[in-house]
C-alpha positions as CSV (number, residue, x, y, z in Angstrom):
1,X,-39.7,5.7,1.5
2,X,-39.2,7.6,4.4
3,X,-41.6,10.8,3.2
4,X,-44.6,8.4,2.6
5,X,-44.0,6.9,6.1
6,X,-44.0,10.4,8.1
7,X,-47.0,11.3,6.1
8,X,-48.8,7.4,7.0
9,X,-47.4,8.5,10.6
10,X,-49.0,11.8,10.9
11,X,-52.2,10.9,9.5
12,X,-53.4,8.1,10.7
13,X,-53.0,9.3,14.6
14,X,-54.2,11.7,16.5
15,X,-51.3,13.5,17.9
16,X,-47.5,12.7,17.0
17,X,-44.5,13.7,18.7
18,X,-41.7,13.0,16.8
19,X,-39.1,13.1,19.2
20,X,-34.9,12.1,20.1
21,X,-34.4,10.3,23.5
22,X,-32.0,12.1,24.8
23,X,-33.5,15.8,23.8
24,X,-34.8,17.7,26.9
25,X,-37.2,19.8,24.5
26,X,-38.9,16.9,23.6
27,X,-39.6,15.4,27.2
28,X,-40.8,19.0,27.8
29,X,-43.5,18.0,25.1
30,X,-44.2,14.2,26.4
31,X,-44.7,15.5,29.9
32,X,-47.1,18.3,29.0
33,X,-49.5,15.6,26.8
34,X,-49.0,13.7,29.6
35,X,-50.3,15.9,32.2
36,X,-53.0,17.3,29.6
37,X,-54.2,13.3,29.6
38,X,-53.3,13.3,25.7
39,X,-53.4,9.9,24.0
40,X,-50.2,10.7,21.7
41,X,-47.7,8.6,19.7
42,X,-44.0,9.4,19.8
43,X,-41.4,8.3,17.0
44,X,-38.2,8.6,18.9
45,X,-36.0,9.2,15.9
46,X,-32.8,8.1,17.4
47,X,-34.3,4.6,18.0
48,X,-35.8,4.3,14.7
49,X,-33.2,2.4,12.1
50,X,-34.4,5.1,9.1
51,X,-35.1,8.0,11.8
52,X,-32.5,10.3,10.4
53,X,-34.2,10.0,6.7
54,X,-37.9,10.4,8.7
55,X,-36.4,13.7,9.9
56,X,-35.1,14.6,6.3
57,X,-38.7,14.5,5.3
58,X,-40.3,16.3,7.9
59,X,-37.8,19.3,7.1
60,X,-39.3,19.1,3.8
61,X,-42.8,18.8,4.9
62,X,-42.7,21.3,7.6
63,X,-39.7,23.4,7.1
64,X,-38.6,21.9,10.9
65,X,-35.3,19.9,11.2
66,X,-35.5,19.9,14.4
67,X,-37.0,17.8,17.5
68,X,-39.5,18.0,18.8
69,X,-41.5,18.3,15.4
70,X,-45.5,17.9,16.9
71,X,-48.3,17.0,14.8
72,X,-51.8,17.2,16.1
73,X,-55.5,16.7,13.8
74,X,-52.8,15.9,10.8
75,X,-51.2,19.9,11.5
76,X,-48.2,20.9,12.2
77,X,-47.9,22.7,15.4
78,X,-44.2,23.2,15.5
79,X,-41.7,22.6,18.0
80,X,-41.2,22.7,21.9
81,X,-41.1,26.4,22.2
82,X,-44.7,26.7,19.6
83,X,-46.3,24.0,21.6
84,X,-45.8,26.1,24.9
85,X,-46.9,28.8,23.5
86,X,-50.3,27.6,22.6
87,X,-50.5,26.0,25.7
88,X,-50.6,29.5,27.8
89,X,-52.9,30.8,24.8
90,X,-55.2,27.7,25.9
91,X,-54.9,26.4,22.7
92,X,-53.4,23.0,23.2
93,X,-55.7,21.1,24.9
94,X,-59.2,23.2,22.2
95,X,-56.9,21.4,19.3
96,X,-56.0,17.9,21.3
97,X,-60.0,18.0,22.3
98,X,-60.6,18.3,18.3
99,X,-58.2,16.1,17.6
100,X,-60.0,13.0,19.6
101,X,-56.6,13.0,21.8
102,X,-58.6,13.5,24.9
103,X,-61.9,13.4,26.5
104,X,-64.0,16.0,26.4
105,X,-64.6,17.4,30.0
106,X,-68.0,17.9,31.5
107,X,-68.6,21.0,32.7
């Protein structure tokens, strides 16, 4: 059940964050959606009653165990340390923009 709902999850929003409470890495993620004005949904696994079989699938969709696992468009971007990346490449905010996550500036 739990593979079906990551995949229901992931493709019918935006941008996912699926995410622990208590895991600095992932508030590192929240606050920089935040900031960029992203519209995002977060799955805190921890809080979730079948969050430990939600993570079981994402390892076997992405190849990720770990949180945070960040979705956006329906891809898989990675983790914390992938998601910074792209942010310094400018490449966050291009694929949250094609994603619908946030408004498109006027320049």
């Amino acid at each position: 059940m739990a593979l079906p709902k990551a995949k229901e999850i992931v493709s019918s929003n935006p941008v996912v964050v699926f995410s622990k409470t208590y895991c600095p890495y992932c508030v590192t993620v929240k606050q920089l959606f935040t900031q960029l004005g992203a519209t995002f949904k977060v799955i805190e696994l921890d809080t979730e009653s079948d969050g430990s079989e939600i993570q079981s699938a994402l390892a076997e969709i992405t190849g990720q165990r770990t949180v945070p696992n960040v979705f956006i468009g329906g891809n898989h971007i990675g983790g914390c340390d992938n998601t910074k990346a792209l942010h310094k490449d400018g490449k966050v905010i291009t694929l949250l923009t094609e994603a619908g996550a946030v408004a498109k500036t006027s320049s």
